[in-house]
C-alpha positions as CSV (number, residue, x, y, z in Angstrom):
1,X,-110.1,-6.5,-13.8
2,X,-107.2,-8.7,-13.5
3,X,-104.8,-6.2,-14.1
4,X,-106.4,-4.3,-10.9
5,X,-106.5,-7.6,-9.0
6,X,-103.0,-8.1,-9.6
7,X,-102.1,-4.1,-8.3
8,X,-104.3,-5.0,-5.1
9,X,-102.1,-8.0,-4.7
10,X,-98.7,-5.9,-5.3
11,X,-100.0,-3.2,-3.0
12,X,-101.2,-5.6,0.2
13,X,-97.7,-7.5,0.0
14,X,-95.9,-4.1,0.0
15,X,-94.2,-4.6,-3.3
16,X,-95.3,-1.4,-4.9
17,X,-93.4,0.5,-2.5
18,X,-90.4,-1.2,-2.7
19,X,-90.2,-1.6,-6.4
20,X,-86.6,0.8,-7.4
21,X,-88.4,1.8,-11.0
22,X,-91.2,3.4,-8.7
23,X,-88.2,4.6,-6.0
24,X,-86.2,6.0,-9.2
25,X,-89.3,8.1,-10.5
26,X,-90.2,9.2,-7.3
27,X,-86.7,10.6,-5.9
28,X,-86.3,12.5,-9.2
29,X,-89.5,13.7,-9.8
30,X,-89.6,14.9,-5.8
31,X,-85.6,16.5,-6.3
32,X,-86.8,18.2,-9.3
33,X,-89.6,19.6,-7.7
34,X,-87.8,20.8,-4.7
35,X,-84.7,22.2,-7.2
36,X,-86.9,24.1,-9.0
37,X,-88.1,26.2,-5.2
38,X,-84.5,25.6,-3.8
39,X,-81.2,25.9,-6.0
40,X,-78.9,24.8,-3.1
41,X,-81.4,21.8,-2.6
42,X,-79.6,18.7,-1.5
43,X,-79.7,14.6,-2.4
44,X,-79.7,14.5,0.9
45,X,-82.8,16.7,1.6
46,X,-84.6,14.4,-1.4
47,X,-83.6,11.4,0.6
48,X,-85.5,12.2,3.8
49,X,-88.5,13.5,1.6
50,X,-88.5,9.5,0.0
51,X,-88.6,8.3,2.9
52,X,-91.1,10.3,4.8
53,X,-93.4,9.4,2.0
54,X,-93.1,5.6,2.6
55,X,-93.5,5.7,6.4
56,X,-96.4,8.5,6.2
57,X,-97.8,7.4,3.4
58,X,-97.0,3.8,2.0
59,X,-96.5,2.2,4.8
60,X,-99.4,4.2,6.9
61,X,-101.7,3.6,3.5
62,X,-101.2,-0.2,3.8
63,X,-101.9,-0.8,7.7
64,X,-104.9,1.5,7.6
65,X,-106.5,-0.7,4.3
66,X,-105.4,-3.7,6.2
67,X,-107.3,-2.8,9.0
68,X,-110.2,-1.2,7.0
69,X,-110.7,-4.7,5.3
70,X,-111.0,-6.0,8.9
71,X,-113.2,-4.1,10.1
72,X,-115.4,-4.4,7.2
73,X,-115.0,-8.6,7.5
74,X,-116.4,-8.2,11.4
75,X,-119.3,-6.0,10.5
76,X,-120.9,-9.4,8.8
77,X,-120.5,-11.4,12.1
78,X,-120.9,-8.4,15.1
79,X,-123.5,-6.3,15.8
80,X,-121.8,-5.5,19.6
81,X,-120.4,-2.1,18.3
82,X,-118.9,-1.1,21.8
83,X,-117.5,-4.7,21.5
84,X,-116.5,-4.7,18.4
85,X,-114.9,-1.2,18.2
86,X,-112.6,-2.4,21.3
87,X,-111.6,-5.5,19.7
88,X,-110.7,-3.9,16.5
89,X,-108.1,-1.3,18.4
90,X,-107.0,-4.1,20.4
91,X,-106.2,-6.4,17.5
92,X,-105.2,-3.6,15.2
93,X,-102.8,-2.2,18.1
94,X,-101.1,-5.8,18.3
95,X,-101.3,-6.2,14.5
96,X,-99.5,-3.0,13.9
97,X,-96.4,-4.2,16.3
98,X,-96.3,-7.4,14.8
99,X,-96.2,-5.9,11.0
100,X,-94.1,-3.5,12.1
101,X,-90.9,-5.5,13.7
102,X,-91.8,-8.7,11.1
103,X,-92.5,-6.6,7.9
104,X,-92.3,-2.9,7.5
105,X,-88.9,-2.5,9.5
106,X,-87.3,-5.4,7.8
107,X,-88.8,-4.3,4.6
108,X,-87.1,-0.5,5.1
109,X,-83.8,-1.4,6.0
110,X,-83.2,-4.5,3.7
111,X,-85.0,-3.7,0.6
112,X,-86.3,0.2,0.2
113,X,-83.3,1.8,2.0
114,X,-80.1,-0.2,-0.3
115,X,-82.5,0.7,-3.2
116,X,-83.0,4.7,-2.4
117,X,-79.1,4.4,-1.9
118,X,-78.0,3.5,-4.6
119,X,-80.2,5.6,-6.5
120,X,-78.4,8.5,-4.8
121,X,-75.3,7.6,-5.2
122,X,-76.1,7.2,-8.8
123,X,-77.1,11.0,-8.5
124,X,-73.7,11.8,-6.7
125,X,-71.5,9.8,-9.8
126,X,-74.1,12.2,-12.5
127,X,-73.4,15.4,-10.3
128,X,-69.6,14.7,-10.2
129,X,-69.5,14.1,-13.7
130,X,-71.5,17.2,-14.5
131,X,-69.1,19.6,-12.2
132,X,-66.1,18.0,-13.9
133,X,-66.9,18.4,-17.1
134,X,-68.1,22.2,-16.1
135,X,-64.2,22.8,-14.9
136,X,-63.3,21.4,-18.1
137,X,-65.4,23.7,-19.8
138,X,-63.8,26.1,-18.0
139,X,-60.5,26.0,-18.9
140,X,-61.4,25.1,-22.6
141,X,-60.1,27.5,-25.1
142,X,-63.3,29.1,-27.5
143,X,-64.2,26.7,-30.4
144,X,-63.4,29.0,-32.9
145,X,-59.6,28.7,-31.3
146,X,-59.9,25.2,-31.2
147,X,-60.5,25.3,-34.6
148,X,-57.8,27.0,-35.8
149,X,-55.3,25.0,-33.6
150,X,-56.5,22.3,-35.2
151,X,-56.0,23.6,-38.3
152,X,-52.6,25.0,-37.6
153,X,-51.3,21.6,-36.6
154,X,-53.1,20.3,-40.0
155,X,-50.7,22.6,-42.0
156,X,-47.6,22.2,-40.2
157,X,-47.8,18.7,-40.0
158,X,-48.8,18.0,-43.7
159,X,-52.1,16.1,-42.3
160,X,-55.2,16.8,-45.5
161,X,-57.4,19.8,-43.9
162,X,-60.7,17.6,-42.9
163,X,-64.0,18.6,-45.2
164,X,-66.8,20.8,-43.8
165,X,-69.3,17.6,-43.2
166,X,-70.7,16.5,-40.1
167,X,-68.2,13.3,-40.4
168,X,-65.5,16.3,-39.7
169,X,-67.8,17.6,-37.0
170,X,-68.0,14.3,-35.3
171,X,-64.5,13.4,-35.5
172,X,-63.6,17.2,-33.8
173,X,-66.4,16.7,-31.1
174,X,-64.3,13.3,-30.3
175,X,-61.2,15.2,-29.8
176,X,-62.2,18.3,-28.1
177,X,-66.0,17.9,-26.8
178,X,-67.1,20.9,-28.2
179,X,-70.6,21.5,-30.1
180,X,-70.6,19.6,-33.3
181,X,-72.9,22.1,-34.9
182,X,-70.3,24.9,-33.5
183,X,-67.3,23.1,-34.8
184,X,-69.0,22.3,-38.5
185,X,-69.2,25.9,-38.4
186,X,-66.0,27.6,-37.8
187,X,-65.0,24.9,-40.4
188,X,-66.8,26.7,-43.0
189,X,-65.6,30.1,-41.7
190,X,-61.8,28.8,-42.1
191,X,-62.3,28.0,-45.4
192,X,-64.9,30.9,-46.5
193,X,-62.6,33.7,-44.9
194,X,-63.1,36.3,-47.5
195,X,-67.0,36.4,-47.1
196,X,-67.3,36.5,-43.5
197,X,-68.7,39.4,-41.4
198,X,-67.3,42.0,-39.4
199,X,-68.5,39.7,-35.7
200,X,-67.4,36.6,-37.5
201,X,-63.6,38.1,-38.8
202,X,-63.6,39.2,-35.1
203,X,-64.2,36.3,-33.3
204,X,-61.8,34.5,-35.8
205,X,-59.5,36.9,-35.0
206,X,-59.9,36.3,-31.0
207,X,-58.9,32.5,-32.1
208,X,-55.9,33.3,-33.9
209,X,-54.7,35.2,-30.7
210,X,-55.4,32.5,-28.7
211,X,-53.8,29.9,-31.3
212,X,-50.7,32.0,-31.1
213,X,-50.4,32.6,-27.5
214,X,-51.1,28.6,-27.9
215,X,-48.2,27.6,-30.1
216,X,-46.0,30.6,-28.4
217,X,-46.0,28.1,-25.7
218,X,-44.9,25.4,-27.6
219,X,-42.1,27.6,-29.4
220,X,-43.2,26.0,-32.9
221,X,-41.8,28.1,-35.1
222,X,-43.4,26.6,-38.1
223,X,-47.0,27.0,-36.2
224,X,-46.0,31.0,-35.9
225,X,-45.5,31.3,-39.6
226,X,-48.7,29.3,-40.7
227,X,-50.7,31.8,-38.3
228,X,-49.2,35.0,-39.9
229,X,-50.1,33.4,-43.1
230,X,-53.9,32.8,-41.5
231,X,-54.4,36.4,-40.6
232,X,-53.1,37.2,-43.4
233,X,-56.0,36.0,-45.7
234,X,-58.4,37.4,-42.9
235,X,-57.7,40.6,-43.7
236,X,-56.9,40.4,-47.8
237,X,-59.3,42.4,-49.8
């Protein structure tokens, strides 16, 4: 009972509305919504769907219970219904300028409007980040290449070959961003060679190219030798 109280009392001072948590879940639950009919659907578009919804509904919502509670409170004391009916359209009429220029419009532009902004241009920073890390991606060689550079520069620089672990895993994720899981497991396939499938001594293979087309750019000598010595063992019966 008091919990509802205190939503009545939220709702009738507007503050439901303008809370951000309930601007937050509302702008991505409405963006998601429209993504999933629309893949070129904008923040933009979002923005203008947020705010119809608290002018058409919020804001309408609140003057109509407003008045409803009025005209409920005059019922007790009027029994003139032509009367009464014109009195309520008057006062509601001159109600609904007044909250409008002295509540709702300050209200939009102060508090809801700064807080749907920022929320956005949250969004735009997460979307930015996202298409920057996808032209990373990109341009990324294949872990399995990664790998093997990584182990190529182990050897020639007398650096201990890390253990297959998820410590090792971790350590490669920090310095490429690749998949741990992924990374763990061409790991084990550097130091399993001789048991590895046909696919799997292929897409080593594909590394190795890459490594040396790699270290070819470099002109490390010492890198070209450790990678003959690689594909070597890929291939030893």
């Amino acid at each position: 009972m008091i919990s509802s109280l205190q939503e009545f009392k939220h709702f009738m001072t507007l503050d439901l509305p303008l809370r951000e948590s309930r601007i937050r879940d509302l702008f991505m639950s409405t963006h998601k919504t429209y993504m999933e009919k629309s893949a070129y659907w904008s923040l933009v578009a979002t923005r203008k769907k947020v705010i119809a919804d608290f002018w058409c509904t919020q804001v309408s919502l609140h003057f109509l219970v407003i008045l409803g509670i009025t005209a409920l409170l005059a019922l007790l004391f009027y029994s003139n219904w032509p009367l009464l009916l014109m009195s309520l359209f008057i006062a509601g009429l001159l109600s609904l300028v007044t909250i409008f220029f002295f509540n709702y419009l300050p209200s939009y532009y102060a508090d809801f409007l700064p807080k749907l902004d920022t929320i956005i241009a949250e969004q735009e920073k997460i979307q930015q980040d996202a298409e920057e890390m996808k032209k990373c991606k990109r341009t990324q060689f294949p872990i399995p290449a990664l790998v093997i550079i990584y182990y190529i520069f182990s050897k020639t620089s007398s650096t201990p070959l890390l253990a297959c672990n998820d410590h090792s895993a971790r350590l490669l994720n920090n310095l490429f961003g690749a998949d741990k899981d992924k990374l763990k497991q061409n790991l084990y396939r550097l130091l399993k060679l001789s048991s590895l499938s046909p696919k799997e001594k292929a897409e080593i293979q594909k590394g190795i190219d890459t490594a040396r087309a790699f270290f070819g750019e470099l002109d490390s000598p010492g890198a070209e030798k450790e990678i003959d010595i690689l594909e070597r063992k890929l291939y030893k019966v």
